[in-house]
Legacy VTK file of the C-alpha trace (Angstrom):
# vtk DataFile Version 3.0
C-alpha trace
ASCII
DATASET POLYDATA
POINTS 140 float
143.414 98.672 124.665
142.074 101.627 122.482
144.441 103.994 120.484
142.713 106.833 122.463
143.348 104.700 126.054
146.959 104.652 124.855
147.528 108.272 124.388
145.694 109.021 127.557
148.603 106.684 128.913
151.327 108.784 126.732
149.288 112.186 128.187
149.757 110.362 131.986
153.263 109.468 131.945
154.525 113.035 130.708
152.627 114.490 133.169
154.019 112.057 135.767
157.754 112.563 134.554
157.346 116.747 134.560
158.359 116.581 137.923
161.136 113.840 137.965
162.817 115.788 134.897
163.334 119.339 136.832
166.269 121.260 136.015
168.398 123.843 137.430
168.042 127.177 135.494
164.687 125.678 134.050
161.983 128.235 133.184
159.743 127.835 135.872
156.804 126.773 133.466
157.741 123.129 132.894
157.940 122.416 129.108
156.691 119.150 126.680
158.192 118.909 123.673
155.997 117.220 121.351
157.596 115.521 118.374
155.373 113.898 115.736
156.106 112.193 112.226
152.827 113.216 111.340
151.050 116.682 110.462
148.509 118.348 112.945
145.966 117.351 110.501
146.779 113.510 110.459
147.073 113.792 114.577
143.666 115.797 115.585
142.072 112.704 117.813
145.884 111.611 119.044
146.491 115.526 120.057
142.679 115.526 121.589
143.585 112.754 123.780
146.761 113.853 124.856
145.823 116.869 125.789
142.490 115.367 127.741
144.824 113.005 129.598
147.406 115.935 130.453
144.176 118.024 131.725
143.215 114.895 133.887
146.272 115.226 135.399
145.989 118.630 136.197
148.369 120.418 133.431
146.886 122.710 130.928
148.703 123.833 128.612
149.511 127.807 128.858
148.724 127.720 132.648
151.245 125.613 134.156
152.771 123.449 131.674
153.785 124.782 127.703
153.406 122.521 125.298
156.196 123.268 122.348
155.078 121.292 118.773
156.872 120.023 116.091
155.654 118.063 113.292
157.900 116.543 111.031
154.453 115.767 108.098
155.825 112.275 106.896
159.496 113.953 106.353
161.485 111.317 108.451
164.242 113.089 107.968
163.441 116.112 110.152
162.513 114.093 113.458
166.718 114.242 114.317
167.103 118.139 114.081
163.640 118.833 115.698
164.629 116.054 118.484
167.964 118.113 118.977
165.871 121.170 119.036
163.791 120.266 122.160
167.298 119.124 123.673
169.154 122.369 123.215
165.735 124.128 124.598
165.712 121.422 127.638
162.014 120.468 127.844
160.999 118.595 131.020
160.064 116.096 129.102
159.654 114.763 125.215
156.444 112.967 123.834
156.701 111.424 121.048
153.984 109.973 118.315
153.678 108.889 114.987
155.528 105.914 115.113
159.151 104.344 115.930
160.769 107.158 113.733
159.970 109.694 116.711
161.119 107.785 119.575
164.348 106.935 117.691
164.975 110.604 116.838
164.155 111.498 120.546
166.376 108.390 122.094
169.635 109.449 119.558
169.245 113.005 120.670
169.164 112.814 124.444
169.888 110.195 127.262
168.815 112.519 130.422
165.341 113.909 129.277
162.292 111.429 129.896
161.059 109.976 126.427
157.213 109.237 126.680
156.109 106.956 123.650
153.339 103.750 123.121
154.821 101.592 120.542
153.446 97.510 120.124
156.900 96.135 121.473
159.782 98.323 122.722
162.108 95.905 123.496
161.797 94.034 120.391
161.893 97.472 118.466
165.611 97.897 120.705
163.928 101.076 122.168
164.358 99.983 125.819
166.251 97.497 127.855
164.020 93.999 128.348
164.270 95.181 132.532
162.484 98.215 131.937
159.095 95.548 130.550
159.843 93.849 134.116
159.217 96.909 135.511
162.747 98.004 136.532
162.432 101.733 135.150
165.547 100.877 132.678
165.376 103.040 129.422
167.919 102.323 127.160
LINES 1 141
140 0 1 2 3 4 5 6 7 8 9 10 11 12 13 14 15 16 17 18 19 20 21 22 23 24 25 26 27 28 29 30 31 32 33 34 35 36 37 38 39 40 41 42 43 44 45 46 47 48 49 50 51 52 53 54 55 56 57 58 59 60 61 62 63 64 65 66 67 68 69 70 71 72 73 74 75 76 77 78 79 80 81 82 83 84 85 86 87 88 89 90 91 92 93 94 95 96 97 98 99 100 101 102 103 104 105 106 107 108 109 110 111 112 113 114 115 116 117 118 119 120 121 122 123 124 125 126 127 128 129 130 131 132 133 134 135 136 137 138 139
């Protein structure tokens, strides 16, 4: 599958998780947090994607869904305080790219908000339990 197919797949399963991930006292705009190792600049065809599949789904961004960036630029080391960021501001869900350094960030930060990442093997990376690849709907 195509890099492009798998962040249509990242853009699908936020959008599918929006409504799963509702709050009480949310704002009543549902809200992505998108958490990136990269820089906008390095992430132009993954962010084009993303937002195609999102629109596919039927969320745009500023009319019924807000999309809140962060973008850590190759500074690992921000990922944990911007992941803790989108926690204390309760987005509906968190999408992460740029490798395993995001999901990580995102998984240590929260254990109730929806994490939507592609990486080549998440259960050998220890990013989800081996039932969730059986299809069980585990994450770790």
């Amino acid at each position: 599958m195509r890099r492009r197919d798998f962040i249509k797949v990242i853009a699908g399963s936020a959008a599918a998780a929006l409504p799963l991930a509702a709050h009480a006292q949310q704002p009543v705009m549902p809200v992505i947090g998108f958490l990136s190792a990269r820089s906008p600049d390095d992430t132009g065809p993954v962010l084009q994607a993303f937002l195609k599949g999102l629109g596919e789904a039927g969320f745009f961004d500023g009319q019924n869904v807000t999309i809140e960036y962060r973008w850590a630029r190759g500074d690992y080391s921000r990922l944990p305080a911007f992941a803790a960021e989108f926690v204390q501001r309760r987005v509906n869900v968190l999408a992460t790219t740029g490798g395993e350094a995001s999901v990580v960030a995102a998984k240590q930060a929260t254990s109730t908000i929806p994490i939507v990442f592609v990486t080549g093997d998440p259960v050998k990376a220890g990013l989800v339990d081996e039932r969730a690849s059986r299809g069980d709907h585990v994450v770790g």
